[in-house]
N, C-alpha and C positions, 0 to 999 in steps of 0.2 A: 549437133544442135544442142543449145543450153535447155536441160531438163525443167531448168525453171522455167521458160517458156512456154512448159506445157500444159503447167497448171492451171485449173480451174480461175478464174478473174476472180477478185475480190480474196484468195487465199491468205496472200501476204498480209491485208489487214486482221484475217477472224485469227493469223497465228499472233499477229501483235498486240493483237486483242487480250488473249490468249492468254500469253504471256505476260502482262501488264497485272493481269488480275491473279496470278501464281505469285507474282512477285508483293503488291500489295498485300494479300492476305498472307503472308510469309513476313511482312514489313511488321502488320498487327500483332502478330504470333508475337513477336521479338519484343514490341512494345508492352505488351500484356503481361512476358513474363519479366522484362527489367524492374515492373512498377510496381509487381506485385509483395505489398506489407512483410516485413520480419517484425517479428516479435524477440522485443532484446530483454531478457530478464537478467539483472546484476547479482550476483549471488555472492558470499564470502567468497573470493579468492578464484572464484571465475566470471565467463560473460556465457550464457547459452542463447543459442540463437535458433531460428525457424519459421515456419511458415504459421502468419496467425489466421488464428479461425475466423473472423470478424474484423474488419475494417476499424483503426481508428486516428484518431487527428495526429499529424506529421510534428513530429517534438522539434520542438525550434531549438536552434544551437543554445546548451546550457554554458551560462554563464561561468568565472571561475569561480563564486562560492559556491554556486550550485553543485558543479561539479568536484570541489573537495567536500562536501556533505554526502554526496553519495558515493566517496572513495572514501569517506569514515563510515560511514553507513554498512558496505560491504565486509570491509574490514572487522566489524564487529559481528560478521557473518551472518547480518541479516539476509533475506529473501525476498526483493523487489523490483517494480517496474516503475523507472521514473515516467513521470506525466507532466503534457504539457501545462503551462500556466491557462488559469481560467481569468478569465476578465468577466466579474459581475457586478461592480460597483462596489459598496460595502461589503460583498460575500465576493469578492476576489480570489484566490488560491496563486501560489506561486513556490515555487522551487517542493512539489511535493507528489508522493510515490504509492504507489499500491503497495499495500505491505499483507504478504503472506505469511514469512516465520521470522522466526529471532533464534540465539542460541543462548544456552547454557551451558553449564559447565560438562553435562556428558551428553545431549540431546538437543533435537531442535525444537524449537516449541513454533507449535500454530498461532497464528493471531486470526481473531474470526472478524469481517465483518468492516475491512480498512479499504474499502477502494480509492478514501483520497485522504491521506495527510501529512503534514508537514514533516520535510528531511528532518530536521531541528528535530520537533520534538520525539519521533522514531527512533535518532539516537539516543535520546532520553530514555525514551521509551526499552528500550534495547539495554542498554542499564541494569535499569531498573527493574527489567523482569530477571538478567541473569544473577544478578548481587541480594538486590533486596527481596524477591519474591521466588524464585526456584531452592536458592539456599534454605530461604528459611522454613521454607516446605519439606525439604529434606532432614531438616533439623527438628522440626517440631510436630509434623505428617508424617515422619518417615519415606521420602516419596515426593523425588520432584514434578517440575511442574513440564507437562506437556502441551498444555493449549490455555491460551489467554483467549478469553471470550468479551467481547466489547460488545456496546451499542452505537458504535463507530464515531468518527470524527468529525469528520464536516457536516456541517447542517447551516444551511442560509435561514436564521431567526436570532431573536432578541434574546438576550439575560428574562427568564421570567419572572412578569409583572414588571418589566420594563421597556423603556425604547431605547434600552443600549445592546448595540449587538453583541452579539457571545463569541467567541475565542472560535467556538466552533466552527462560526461564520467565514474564517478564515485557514480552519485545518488544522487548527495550533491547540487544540483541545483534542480529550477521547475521554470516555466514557468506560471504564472497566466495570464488566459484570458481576463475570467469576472466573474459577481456574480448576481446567482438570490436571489432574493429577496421573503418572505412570502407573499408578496402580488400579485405575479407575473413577477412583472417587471423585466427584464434583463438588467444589466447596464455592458458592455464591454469595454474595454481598447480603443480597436480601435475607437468604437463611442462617448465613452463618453470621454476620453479626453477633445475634443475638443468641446463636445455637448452644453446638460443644464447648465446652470450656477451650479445648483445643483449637477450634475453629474461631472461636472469638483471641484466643489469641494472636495465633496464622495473622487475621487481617488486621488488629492492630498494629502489629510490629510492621506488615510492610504499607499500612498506612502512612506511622511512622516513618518508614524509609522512603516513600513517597514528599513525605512534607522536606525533606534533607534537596530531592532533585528538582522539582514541580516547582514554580512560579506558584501555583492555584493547587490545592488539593480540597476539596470537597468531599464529605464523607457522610453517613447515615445520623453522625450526631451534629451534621449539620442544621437540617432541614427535613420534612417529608419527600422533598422532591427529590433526594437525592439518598432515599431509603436502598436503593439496589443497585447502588455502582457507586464509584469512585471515580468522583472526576478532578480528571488530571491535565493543568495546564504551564502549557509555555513562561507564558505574562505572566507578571503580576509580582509583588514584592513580600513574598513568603508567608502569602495567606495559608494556614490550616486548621483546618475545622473536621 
């Protein structure tokens, strides 16, 4: 006699059943783990990849300049994560990166404080800390530079006292503070301006070498406003102040 025959009525459905629902929840599993986020950070001379901690927006296919700015960007052995384009109207953002480090000529140096700004000027930026500002810290500090400290890049607001938006509005602007040094020592806009002879030197000359790369340089003999950082931009037709 066929053994299935003997089974209980209704069996063949609770095993289809059964079955049905092993398989679905095995379909999810699959699902869950193809979808789940990498975190792609471009680094000099490599790509590192893994699992990110927090969820964030799917980067749309980069275009080809975006994509040769951030194969010079690496190149120059910066430390970033490219990001997608923002659409905000006048405060738009496009082709631009988180920037953690830069290098110099025997270390890497921190950037504080860049969650969003332009490939463009990162290269610049990147530059300019390893030629005009680590060197000449080493030469006139003894002691180069480990950490560039900014009050960061993008900001959606106007030029103040005006209704023309600011560079920043678009990424293409940063704000430098100060800079620590391998040895320890913090030398700041605001104190050292006007501080050690030494320290007022320091940030002239790489003011100076600032007004050579910068569209915009902005400095403490510009304005009040602009007493404790150097601001340093993309645009502009070689304003320096």
């Amino acid at each position: 006699m066929d053994k299935v025959a003997n089974l209980p009525a209704g069996h063949d459905k609770r095993m289809t059943t059964q079955r049905i629902a092993r398989i679905s929840a095995l379909a999810a599993m699959l699902a869950l783990a193809s979808c789940a986020p990498q975190a792609v950070r471009q680094t000099g001379g490599e790509t590192v990849s893994g699992p990110r901690p927090t969820p964030r927006p799917t980067i749309a296919p980069a275009s080809e300049s975006e994509r040769i700015c951030r194969r010079e960007l690496a190149e120059l052995g910066a430390d970033f994560v490219p990001l997608p384009n923002l659409s905000a109207g006048s405060c738009s953002s496009s082709n631009a990166v988180t920037l953690y480090h830069l290098a110099s000529d025997n270390s890497r140096v921190t950037v504080t404080n860049l969650p969003r700004i332009s490939c463009t000027l990162s290269q610049t930026l990147s530059n300019w800390t390893r030629y005009g500002v680590s060197r000449a810290a080493q030469q006139m500090l003894g002691s180069p530079v480990v950490k560039v400290e900014t009050f960061g890049s993008y900001n959606c607001r106007n030029v103040a006292g005006s209704s023309r938006r600011s560079a920043h509005s678009t990424a293409s602007a940063v704000d430098i503070s100060g800079f620590v040094l391998a040895d320890g020592r913090r030398i700041t806009v605001k104190a050292g301006w006007n501080g050690s002879a030494a320290e007022r030197r320091f940030l002239r000359v790489i003011h100076g070498s600032a007004c050579k790369r910068f569209g915009t340089v902005l400095g403490p003999d510009y304005n009040a406003a602009h007493e404790d950082h150097l601001h340093l931009e993309a645009g502009g037709d070689g304003f320096c102040r």
